[in-house]
VEXDREN-2710 file (C-alpha; in Angstrom, 1 decimal):
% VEXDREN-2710
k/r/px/py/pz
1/UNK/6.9/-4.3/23.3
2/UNK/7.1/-7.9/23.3
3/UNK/5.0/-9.6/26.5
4/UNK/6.7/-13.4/27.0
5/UNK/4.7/-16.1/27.7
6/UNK/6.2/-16.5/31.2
7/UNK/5.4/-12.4/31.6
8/UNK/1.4/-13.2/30.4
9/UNK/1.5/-16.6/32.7
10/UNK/2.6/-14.6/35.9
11/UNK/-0.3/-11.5/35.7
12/UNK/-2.6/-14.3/34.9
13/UNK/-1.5/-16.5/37.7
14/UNK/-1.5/-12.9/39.9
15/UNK/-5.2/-11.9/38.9
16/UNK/-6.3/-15.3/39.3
17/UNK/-4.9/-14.9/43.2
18/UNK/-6.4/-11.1/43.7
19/UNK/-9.9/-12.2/42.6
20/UNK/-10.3/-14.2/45.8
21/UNK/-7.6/-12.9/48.2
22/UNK/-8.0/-13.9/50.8
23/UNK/-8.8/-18.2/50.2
24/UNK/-5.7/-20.3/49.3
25/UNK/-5.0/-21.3/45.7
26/UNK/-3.6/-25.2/44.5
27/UNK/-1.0/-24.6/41.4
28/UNK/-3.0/-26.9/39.5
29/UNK/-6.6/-24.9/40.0
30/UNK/-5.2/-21.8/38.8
31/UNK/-3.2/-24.2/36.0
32/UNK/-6.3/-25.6/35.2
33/UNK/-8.2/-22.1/35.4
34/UNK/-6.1/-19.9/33.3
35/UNK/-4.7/-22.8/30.8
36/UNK/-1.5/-22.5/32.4
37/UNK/0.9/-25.3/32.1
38/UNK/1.3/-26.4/35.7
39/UNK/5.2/-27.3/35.8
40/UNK/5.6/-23.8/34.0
41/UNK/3.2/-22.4/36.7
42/UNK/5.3/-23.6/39.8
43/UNK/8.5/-22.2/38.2
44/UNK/6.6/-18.7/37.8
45/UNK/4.9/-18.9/41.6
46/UNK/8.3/-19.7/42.8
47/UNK/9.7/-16.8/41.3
48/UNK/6.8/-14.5/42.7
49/UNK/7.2/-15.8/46.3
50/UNK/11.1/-15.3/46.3
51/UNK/10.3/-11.5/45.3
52/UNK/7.4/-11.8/48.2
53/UNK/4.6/-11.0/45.5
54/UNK/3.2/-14.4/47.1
55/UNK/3.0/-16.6/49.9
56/UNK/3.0/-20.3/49.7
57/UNK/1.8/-23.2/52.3
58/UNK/2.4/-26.6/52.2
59/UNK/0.8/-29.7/52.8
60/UNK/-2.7/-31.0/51.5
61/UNK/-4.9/-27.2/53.0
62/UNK/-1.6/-25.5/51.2
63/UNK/-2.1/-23.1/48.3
64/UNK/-0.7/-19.9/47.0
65/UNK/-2.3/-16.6/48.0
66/UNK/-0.6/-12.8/47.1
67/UNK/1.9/-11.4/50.0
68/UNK/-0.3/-7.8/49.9
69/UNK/-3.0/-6.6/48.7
70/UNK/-4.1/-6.6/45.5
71/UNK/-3.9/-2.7/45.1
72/UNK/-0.7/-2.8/46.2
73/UNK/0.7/-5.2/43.2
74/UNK/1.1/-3.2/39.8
75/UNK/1.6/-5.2/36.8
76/UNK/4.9/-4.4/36.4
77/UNK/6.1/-5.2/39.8
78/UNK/5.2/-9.1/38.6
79/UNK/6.8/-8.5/35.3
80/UNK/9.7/-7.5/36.6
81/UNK/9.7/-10.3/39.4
82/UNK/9.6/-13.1/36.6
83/UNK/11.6/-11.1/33.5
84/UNK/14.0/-8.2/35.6
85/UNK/13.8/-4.8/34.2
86/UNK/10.7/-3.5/31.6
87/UNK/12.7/-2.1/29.1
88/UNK/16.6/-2.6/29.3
89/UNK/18.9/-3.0/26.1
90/UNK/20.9/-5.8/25.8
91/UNK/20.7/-6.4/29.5
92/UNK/21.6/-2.9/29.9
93/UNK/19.6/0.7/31.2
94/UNK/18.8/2.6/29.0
95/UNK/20.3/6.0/30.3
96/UNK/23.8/3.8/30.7
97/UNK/23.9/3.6/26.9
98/UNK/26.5/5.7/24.7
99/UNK/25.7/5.6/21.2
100/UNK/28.7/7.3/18.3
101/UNK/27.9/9.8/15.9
102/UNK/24.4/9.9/14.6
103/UNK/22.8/6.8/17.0
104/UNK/23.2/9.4/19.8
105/UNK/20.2/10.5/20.1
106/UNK/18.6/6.8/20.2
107/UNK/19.4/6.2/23.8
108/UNK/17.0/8.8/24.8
109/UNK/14.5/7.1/22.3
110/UNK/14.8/4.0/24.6
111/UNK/13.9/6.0/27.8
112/UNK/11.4/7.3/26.4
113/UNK/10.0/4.0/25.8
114/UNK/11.0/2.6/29.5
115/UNK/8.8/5.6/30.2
116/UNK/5.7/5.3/28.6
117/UNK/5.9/1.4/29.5
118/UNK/5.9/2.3/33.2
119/UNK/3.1/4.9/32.4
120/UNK/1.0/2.0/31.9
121/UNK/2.4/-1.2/33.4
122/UNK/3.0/1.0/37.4
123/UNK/-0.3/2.4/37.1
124/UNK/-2.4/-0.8/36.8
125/UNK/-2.7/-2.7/40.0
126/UNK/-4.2/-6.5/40.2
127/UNK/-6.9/-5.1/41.8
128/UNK/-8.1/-2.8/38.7
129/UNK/-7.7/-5.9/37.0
130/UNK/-9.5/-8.4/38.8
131/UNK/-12.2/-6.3/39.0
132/UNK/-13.2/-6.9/35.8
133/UNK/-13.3/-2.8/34.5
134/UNK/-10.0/-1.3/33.6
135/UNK/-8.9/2.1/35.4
136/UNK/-9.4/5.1/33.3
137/UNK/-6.3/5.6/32.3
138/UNK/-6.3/2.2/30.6
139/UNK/-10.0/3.1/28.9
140/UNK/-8.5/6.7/28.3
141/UNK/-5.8/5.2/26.1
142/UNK/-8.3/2.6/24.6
143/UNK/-10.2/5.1/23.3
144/UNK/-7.5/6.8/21.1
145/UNK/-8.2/6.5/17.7
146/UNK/-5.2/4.2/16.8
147/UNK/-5.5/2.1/20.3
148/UNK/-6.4/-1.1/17.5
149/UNK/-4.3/-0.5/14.9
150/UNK/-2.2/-3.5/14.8
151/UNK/1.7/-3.0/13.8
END
């Protein structure tokens, strides 16, 4: 799985807002915070407040702060609010794909993977992450003897 820039930029925008929920955040602190840049940024919050991830004010006390609660927000629910479905083929679901002859078999490959990449990305809220430990399933799966291995 490939994570885009603008998919990193958003849970690192996201985190950023869940470690202090409740106080209003300027585009250009958490810019400046997460080494985000800014125009890039207020594309990305825009995104997240038209799928009500966020909430904006405006004006000079304005900021960006999340919609709900941190443990509320999964990871994916702000991928998917900046880059549409996890795991789709050529723009399409997986279980909507017919493959001839011996690529059969490969559309239930790809739901497979849309699986074990919600296993992860649903289960991990903002929260978990802001608080600096990951959950246990994340630590469970770090602990795996190939968790490193690069490829």
């Amino acid at each position: 799985m490939r994570v885009t820039a603008k998919a990193d930029y958003a849970v690192r925008a996201m985190v950023e807002l869940a470690a202090a929920p409740t106080a209003l955040h300027t585009a250009e602190a958490v810019a400046e915070r997460q080494g985000i840049p800014l125009r890039f940024l207020l594309n990305i919050l825009n995104e997240l407040r038209v799928a009500r991830l966020v909430q904006s004010r405006r004006g000079r006390e304005g900021g960006y702060r999340l919609a709900r609660a941190a443990a509320e927000i999964s990871v994916a629910d702000v991928i998917r609010a900046v880059e549409g479905p996890l795991a789709d083929v050529h723009g399409t679901s997986p279980e909507d794909l017919d493959y001839p002859g011996p690529t059969a078999a490969l559309r239930e490959v790809w739901i497979a993977t849309r699986r074990a990449v919600r296993g992860v990305l649903e289960t991990v809220s903002l929260a978990e992450i802001a608080s600096g430990e990951p959950p246990v399933s994340i630590t469970h799966e770090l602990a795996q003897p190939d968790a490193l291995r690069r490829r």
